[in-house]
N, C-alpha and C positions, 0 to 999 in steps of 0.2 A: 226415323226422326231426322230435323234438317239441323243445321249449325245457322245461328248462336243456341246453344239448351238454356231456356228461361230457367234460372236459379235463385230459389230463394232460399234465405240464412235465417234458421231460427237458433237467437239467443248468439249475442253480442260482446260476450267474455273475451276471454285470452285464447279459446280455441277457434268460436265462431270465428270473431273479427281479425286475430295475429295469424290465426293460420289460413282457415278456410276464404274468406275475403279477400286477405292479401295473396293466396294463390289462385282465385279465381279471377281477379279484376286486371290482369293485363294478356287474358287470353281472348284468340276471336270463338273459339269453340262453345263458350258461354260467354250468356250475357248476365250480371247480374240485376233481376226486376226487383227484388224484394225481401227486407228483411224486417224482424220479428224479434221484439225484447219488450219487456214489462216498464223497463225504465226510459223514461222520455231523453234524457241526454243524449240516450245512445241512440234513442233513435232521429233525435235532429240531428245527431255526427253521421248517419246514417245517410240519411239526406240531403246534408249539405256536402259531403263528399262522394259520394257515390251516387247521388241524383236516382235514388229510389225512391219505390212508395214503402212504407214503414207501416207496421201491427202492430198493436200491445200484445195479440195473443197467435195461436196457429189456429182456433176457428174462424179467425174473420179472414187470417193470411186463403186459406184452402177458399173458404167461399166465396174471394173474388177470381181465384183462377187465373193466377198470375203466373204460375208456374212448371215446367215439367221435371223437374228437380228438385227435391227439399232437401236442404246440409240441415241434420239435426248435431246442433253443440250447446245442449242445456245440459242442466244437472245431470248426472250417470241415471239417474232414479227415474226420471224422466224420459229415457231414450225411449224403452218400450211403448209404450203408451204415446207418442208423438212421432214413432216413425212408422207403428200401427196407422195413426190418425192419415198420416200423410200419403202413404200406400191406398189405404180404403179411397180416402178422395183422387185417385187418379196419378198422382204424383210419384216419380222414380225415387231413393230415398239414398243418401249418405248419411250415415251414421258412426256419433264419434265413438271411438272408444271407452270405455267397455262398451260392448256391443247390447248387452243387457247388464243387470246386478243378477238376475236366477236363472237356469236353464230353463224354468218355465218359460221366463217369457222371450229368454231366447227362440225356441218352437214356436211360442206365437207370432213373435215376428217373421220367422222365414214362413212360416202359414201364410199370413196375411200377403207376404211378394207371391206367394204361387197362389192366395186365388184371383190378386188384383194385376195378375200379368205382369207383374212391374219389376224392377231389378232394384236389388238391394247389397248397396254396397256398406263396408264395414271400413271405417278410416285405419287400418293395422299398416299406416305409410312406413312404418319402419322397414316394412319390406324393401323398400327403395332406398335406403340408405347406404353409404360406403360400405361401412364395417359390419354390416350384415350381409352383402353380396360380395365382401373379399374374404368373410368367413368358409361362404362356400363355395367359391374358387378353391381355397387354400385346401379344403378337405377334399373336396374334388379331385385336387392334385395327387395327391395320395404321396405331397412331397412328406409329409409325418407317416406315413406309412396307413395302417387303420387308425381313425381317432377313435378311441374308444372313451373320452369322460370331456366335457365342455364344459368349460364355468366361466362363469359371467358374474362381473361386481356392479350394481348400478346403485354406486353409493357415497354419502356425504352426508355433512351433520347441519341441519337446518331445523329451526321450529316451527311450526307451522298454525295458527289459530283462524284462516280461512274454509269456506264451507264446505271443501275435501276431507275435511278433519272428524267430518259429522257422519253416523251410520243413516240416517234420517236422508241423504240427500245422494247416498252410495257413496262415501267417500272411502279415504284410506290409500294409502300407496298401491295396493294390491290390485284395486280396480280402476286407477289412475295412472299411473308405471308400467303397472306389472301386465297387462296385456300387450305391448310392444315384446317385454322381453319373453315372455308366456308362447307368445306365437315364433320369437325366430330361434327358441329351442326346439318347440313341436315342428318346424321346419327342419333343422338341422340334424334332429334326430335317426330320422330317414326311415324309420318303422313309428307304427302305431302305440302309443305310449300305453304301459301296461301299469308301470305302478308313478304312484304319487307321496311323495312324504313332504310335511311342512311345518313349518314353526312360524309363528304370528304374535308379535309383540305389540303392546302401546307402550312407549316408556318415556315421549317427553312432549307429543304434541296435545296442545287444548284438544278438547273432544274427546271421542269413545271410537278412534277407528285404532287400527295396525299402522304404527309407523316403522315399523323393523319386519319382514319376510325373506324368510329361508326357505328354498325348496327344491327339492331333489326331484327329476324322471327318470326314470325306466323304459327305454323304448324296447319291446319286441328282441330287435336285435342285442343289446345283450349295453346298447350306448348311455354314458350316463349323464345328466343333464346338472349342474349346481348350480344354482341360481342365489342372488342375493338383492333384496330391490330394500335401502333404507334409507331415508334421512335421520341416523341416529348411530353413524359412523365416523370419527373425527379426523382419520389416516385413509388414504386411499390404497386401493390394492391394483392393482391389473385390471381396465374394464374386462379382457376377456383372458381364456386362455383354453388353449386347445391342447391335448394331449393323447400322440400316438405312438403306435408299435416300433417308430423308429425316428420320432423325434418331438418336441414340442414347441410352441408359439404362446407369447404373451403380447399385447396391445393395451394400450392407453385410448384406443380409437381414433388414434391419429398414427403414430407409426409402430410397426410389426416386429416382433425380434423372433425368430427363428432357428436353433438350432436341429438339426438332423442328420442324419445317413443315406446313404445309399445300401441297402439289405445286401443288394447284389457281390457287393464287395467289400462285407465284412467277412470275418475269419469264421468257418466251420465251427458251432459251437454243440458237443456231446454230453450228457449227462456222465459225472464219473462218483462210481458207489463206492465207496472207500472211506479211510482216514484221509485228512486234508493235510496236504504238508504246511508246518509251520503255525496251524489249529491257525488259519486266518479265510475270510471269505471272499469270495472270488474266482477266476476262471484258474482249474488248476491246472498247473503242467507249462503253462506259457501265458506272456502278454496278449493282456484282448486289449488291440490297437483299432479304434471304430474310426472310420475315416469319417471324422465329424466335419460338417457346415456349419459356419455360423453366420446370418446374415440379417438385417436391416430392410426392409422395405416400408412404404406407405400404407397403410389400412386404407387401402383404394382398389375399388376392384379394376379388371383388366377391360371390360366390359362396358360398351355404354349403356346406360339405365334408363333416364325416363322418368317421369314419379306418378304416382296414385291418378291425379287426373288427368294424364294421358291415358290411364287406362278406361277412367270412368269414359272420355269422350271415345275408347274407342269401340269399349262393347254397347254403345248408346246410338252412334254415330255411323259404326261402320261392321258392326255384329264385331267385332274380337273375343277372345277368351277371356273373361273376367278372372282377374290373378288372384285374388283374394276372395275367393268362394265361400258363402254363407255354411256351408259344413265345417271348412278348416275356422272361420270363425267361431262354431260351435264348438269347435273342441276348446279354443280358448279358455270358453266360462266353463266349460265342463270341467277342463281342468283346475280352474277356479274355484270353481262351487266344491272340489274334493279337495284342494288345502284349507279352506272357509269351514268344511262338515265339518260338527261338533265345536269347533270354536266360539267367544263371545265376536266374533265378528262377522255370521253367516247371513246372510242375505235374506229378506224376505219379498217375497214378489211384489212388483208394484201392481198399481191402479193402471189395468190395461181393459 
């Protein structure tokens, strides 16, 4: 394919238009032709500012053939069944997050990119964030030693009576949040996640979704994952904190606090089977003196980054590795769909 990639926007909210729009319209790699909303306002703002052609629906957008790109940002309940549509007719697809509301129709969507040849990306932009790539520098470093437990607070107290709030539309923190932080644990875990626990509350927004989840992984390797994603917490905690074999890290997501060791040069430590002198707990026989760090940095990685449509223009444009692959995607809702089982909040497949 050549540059500018014809793109067009369906559904004109807070993600179509704030995100995907305003990071489309000052690049030459796309162009945007066309966008796609039920409501007329938006699509004369549509118009008069971005000098498109505008749809009420995505039948009429596919049947003039405006585009090699479709940004799907409608309702979560809708993704399936409209980045299906998009795919079928010819068009490459971006897809907001959640990527689906069931594993069902997650499979049908990666189905549909392999039999319509097309690439299907999954908008998990968190990837490109600060404090998720100075996360994994930092563990990388192996300045904490092994980390063996990662928690993460993505929380604050807000009500909410907008149509995230609805099960009918796939709402819920869980499927609106919780896939950003869902995927840069199953990132940072570094094994294949084996176990899932979760707790899923409503306790103060309109509607019938989860405004409160708790959820623990288990990766393979033995790493543990805490998570917490609510609007129904009044105190804040640490957005993140890392903890290893030889030190730990807490973040605000703006700056780092760090304490650690060096292993190499702390004191020989031996098990001793005995009476304890003094009946007190501790290393006995002598002071354990740890040559402890304690230091301050930015929640920035070292690294320059780049964000999600650099990537899209570049497996589009110039064959690159697509970073955000429709299987790591799947594990997202997978792992979704198993804190969801059994709860009143579990998803049912849409109209695809």
């Amino acid at each position: 394919m050549k540059a500018p990639l014809r793109v067009a926007v369906i559904g004109l909210g807070r993600a179509g238009w704030d995100i995907h729009v305003n990071h489309l319209k000052g690049r030459t790699d796309f162009a945007l032709a066309a966008c796609v909303d039920p409501l007329a306002d938006r699509r004369a703002q549509a118009e008069g500012e971005l000098k498109v052609k505008t749809f009420p629906d995505l039948k009429s957008l596919l049947r003039a053939k405006l585009a090699d790109l479709v940004v799907v940002a409608t309702r979560s309940v809708d993704h399936a069944p409209d980045s299906i549509a998009a795919l079928k007719s010819g068009c490459h697809v971006v897809c907001e997050k959640p990527m689906a509301t069931t594993l069902k129709d997650t499979d049908r969507m990666i189905a549909a990119a392999k039999a319509a040849k097309r690439q299907l990306f999954i908008h998990q932009n968190y990837r490109w964030h600060d404090d998720s790539r100075h996360l994994r520098e930092i563990i990388d470093s192996k300045v904490l030693g092994d980390v063996y437990e990662i928690r993460a607070r993505w929380i604050g107290y807000a009500r909410r009576n907008d149509w995230q709030t609805l099960r009918k539309n796939g709402g819920g923190v869980l499927n609106n949040t919780g896939p950003h932080l869902v995927d840069t644990m199953l990132q940072l875990l570094d094994a294949p996640c084996v176990n899932v626990w979760s707790d899923l509350k409503h306790l103060k927004d309109a509607g019938d979704c989860e405004d409160h989840v708790k959820l623990i992984l288990r990766g393979k390797n033995g790493r543990v994952c805490d998570l917490e994603v609510s609007t129904a917490v009044a105190l804040p905690s640490p957005k993140w904190t890392l903890l290893g074999t030889a030190g730990a890290m807490t973040s605000d997501g703006t700056t780092s606090k760090l304490r650690y060791f060096d292993p190499a040069r702390a004191p020989a430590l031996k098990a001793v089977d005995g009476a304890v002198p003094g009946r007190k707990y501790g290393v006995v026989g002598t002071k354990d003196e740890l040559p402890w760090v304690e230091e301050t940095r930015p929640t920035k990685p070292t690294a320059p980054g780049g964000n999600f449509y650099d990537n899209v223009a570049g497996v589009l444009l110039r064959g690159e590795k697509m970073i955000v692959t429709p299987p790591q995607a799947r594990e997202i809702m997978r792992v979704i769909g198993v804190a969801k089982k059994g709860t009143p909040f579990e998803d049912k497949p849409g109209k695809t």
